[in-house]
N, C-alpha and C positions, 0 to 999 in steps of 0.2 A: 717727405723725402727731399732733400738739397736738391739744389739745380747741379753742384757735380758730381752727386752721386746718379742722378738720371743719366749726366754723359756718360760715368762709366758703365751702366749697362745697358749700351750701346753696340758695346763690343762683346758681348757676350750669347745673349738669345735677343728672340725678335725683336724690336722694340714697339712702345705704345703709340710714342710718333704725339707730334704736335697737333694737338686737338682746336677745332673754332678757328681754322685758317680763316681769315679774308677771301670773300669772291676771287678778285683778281688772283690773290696767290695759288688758293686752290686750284687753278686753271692750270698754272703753272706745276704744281704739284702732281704728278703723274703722269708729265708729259708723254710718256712714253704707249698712250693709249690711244685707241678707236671711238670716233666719233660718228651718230649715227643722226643725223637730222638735230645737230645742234645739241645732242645727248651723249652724253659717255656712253659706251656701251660695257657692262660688267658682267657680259655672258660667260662664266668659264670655257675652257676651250682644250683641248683633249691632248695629250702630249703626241699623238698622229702627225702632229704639224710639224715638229719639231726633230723626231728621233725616228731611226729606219726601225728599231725594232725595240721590242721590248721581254723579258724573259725572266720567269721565275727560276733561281737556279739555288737547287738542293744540295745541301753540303751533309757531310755524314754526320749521324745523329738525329736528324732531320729537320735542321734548320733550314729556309726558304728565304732566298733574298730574292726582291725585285730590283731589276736591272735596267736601263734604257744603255741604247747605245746607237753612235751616228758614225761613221767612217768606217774604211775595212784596210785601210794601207797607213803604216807609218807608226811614231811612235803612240802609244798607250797613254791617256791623259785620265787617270783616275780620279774624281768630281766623288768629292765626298761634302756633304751640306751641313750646315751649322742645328743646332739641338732647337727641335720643334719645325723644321723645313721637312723638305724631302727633296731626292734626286731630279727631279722637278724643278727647281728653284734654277737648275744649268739649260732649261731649256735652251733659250735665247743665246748664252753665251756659247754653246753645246753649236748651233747654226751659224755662229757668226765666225768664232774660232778655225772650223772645217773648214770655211770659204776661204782663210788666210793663207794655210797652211794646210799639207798633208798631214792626217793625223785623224784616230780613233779614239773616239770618245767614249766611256763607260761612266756611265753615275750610278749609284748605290743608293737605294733605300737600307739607314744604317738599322740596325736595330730597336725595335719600338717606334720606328717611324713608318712612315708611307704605307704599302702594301708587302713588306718584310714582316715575316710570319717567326719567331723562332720559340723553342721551349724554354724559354726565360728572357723573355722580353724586358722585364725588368732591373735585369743585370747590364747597365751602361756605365760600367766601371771601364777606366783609360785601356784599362790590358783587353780586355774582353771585346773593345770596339774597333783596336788594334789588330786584334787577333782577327776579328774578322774579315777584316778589309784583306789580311793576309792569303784566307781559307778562301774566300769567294775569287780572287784572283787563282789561285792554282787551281780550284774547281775545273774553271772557265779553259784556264790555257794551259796548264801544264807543262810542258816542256817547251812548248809552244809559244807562253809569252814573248813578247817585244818590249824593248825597251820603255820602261814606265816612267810616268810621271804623274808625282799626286799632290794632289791640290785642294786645300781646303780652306773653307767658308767658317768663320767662328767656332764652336765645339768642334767641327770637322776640320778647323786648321788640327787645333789640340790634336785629335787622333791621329792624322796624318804626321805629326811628327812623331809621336808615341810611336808606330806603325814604322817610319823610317828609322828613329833610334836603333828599334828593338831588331830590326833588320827580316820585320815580319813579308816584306815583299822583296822577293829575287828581281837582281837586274833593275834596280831603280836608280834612273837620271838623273831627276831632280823630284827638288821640293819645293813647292809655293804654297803660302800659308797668307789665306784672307782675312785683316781685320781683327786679329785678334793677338793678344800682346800680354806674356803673363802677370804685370803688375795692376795694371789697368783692372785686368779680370779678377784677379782677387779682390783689388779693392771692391770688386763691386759687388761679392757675394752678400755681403750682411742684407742690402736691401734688394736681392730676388726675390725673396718671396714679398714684399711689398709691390714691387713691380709689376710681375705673376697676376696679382688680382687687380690690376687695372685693366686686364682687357676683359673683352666678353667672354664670357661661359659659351653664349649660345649662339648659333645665328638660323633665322627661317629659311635658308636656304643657301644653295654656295654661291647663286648671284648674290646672295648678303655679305656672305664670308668675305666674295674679291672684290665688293665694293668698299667693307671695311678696313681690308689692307692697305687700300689704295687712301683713304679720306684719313686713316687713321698717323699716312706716315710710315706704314714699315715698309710697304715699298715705292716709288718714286713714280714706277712706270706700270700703266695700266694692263699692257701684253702680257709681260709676266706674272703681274697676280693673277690673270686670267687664265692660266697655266698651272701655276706654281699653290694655290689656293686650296684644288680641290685636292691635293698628297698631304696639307697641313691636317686638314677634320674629317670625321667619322661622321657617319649616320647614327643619328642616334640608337634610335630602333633596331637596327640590323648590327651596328657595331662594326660596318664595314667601311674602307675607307671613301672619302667622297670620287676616288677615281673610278671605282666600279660602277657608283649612279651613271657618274658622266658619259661611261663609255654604253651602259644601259640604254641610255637617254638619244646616243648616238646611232642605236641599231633600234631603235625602234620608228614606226612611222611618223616621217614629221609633217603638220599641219599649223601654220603655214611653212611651206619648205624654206632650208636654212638658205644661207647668201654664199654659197656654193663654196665656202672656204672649206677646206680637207681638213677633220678635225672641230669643226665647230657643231656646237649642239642647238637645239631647238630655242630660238630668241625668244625668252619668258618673259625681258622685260628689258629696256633701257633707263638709265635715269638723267633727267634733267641737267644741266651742268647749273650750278650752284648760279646765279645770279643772270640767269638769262629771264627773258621776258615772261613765258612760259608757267613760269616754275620759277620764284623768286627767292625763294627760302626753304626749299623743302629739304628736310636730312632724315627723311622717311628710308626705310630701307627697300633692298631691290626686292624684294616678297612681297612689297604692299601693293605694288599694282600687276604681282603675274597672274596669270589662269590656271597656273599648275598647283597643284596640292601641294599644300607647306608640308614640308618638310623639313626634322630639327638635326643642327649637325652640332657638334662638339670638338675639340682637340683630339687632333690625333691619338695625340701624350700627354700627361697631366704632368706638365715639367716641373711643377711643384715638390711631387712626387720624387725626382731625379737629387732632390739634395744633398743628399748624402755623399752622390760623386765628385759634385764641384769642383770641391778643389782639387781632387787629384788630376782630375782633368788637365789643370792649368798648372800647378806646384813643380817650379823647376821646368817650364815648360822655354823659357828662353835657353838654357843652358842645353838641352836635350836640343833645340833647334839647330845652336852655333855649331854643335859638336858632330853631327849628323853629317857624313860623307858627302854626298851629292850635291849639282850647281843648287842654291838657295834664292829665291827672292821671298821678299817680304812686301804685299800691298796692302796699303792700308791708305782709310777715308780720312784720316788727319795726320799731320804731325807730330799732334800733341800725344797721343799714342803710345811712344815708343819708350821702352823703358831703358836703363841705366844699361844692365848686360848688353842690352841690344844695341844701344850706341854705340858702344865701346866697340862690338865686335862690329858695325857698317863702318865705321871709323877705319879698322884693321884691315877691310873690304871682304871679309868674310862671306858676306852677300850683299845681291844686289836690294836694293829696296825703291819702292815706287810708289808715290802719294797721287790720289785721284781727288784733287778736292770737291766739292759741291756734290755727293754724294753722300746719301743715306748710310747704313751698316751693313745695308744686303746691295752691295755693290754689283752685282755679278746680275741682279734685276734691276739695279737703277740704272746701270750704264754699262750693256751688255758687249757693246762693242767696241766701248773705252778699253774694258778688261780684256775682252780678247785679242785686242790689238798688240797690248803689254806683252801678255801672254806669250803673244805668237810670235813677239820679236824677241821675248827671254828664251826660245824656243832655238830659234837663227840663232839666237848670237851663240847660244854654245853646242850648235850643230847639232841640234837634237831633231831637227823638221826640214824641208825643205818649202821654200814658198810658193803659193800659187800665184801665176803669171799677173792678178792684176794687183796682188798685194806685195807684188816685187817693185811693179811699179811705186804706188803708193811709198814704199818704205825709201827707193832715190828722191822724192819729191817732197816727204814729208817735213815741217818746221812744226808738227805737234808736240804736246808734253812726250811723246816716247823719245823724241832724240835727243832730250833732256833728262833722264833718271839722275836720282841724287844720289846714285852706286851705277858707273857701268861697268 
């Protein structure tokens, strides 16, 4: 595969990430993690920490979506995740967002992913993902909704505007679509399945899983794989997803007891940071030195599998964007990104758009609070939230990239 065919799918599903970093960079690589006597720690850690609740919610026919959600007052911020994530991936930005601004959070396990159960999991066709983002909202609130806004990460930008196009959610405000751009994405279908079988099949365990996220590149910051990891794979054996181990693993006796964080599970194992004294070279996995019984997980989704929807996904997906009622931003991790419709129309000021450089593809886990800051000022400026008292401040004082957008 080219080197830009790699970039382009980037913007599409996870990525494989820059393999054989350097000590030094490695360090830097994932800055956004827990250190434990000189060791990363890659313990997954239970979305408890993150979201006040979490809810299975049955839609007729007997479809089952899992839900988290954080806030109870304000507008409706709807977090739908990119193909092969789960609703998991908005932890962090999900905590960081609420503290900016008033506002309830909802993230969705889409179908075929996370702990979302439905009778044809295998139908991730644009309308059908559409649709349900539609059905699981009116479940939920019914006449009752407030004012929405949805938000999407890669494939889950795509639905999110498929979804707003079609006018599948009542009373929607805005639209924010992460990282993904319909030229870019098409180019990049020839080599997904090339791509696809670069990562691992397997791993011995989900400290394996969130320590390959993190070494591997697809995410930057070590909290959130440690989060975001166990919604990606299954148990092998059981076929369940790796959130049910964790939460297992959290109710059962622990010996030695955990480090009293809300949410965290039984420390199996820490590893080494790459070029320390200790541990000089070691790219063993987190399984090799725990006491607990291996255990094999797998993907979630065999995205492989999903090709056939591709391009519908994405086809006409900037034109279905511009056209779409509501206030619009566009964030994305480069500039180089952005395709010919889409200039024209940020040109037009059609929407706002916001580049976050020096970020990965899964933006929303490498710089959680970069993006919610964005967020929660596209939020203020079209009166959709009100702020909370220290990020009022913050936004008189600030000289960061947000009082620079290249659309305000």
């Amino acid at each position: 595969m080219s080197g830009p065919q790699r970039g382009l799918l980037k913007n599409v599903l996870p990525p494989v990430g820059p393999p054989g970093l350097p000590g030094s960079a490695r360090r830097g690589w994932g800055s956004g993690g827990l250190t434990v006597g000189g060791r990363r720690d890659y313990t997954p850690v239970s979305w408890r920490k993150y979201w006040d609740s979490c809810q299975d919610v049955t839609l007729e026919g007997g479809d089952v979506f899992r839900v988290y959600q954080r806030g109870s007052v304000g507008p409706l911020l709807l977090l739908l995740h990119g193909g092969g994530y789960s609703a998991l991936t908005w932890s962090l930005f999900a905590e960081n967002v609420t503290e900016m601004v008033e506002c309830q959070v909802l993230a969705i396990d889409q179908r075929g992913h996370g702990d979302t159960h439905t009778t044809d999991d295998g139908d991730l066709s644009a309308s059908t993902l559409a649709s349900d983002v539609g059905r699981v909202v009116e479940t939920m609130y019914g006449a009752q909704q407030p004012p929405c806004v949805l938000i999407g990460h890669s494939m889950g930008g795509a639905v999110a505007v498929h979804a707003a196009y079609h006018q599948h959610v009542a009373g929607l405000a805005g639209l924010i679509v992460i990282d993904v751009v319909e030229g870019t994405a098409m180019d990049a279908l020839s080599s997904m399945q090339s791509f696809l079988r670069g990562r691992p099949n397997n791993f011995n365990s989900l400290q394996n899983a969130v320590e390959w996220s993190v070494r591997s590149g697809q995410t930057r910051n070590v909290e959130a794989a440690r989060v975001s990891m166990p919604g990606q794979v299954k148990n092998v054996e059981t076929g369940k997803c790796g959130t049910v181990d964790l939460e297992n693993m959290d109710e059962a006796p622990k010996e030695p007891p955990t480090e009293g964080r809300r949410g965290s599970t039984v420390r199996a194992d820490v590893i080494m940071e790459e070029g320390s004294e200790a541990d000089p070279s070691s790219e063993a996995s987190s399984a090799s030195d725990s006491k607990l019984p291996v255990t094999k997980y797998t993907w979630r989704i065999n995205l492989g599998e999903t090709e056939k929807f591709w391009a519908e996904w994405f086809q006409g997906l900037s034109s279905k964007f511009l056209s779409s009622n509501p206030a619009k931003m566009l964030l994305l991790a480069g500039i180089d990104r952005l395709d010919t419709d889409l200039t024209v129309g940020q040109m037009q000021g059609k929407f706002q758009m916001q580049v976050l450089p020096q970020c990965g593809h899964a933006v929303q886990e490498d710089t959680p609070d970069r993006v919610a800051e964005v967020l929660a000022t596209f939020l203020l400026r079209h009166r959709l939230a009100t702020a909370k008292s220290e990020f009022h401040s913050f936004l008189l004082t600030s000289t960061s990239i947000l009082s620079n957008p290249i659309h305000q």
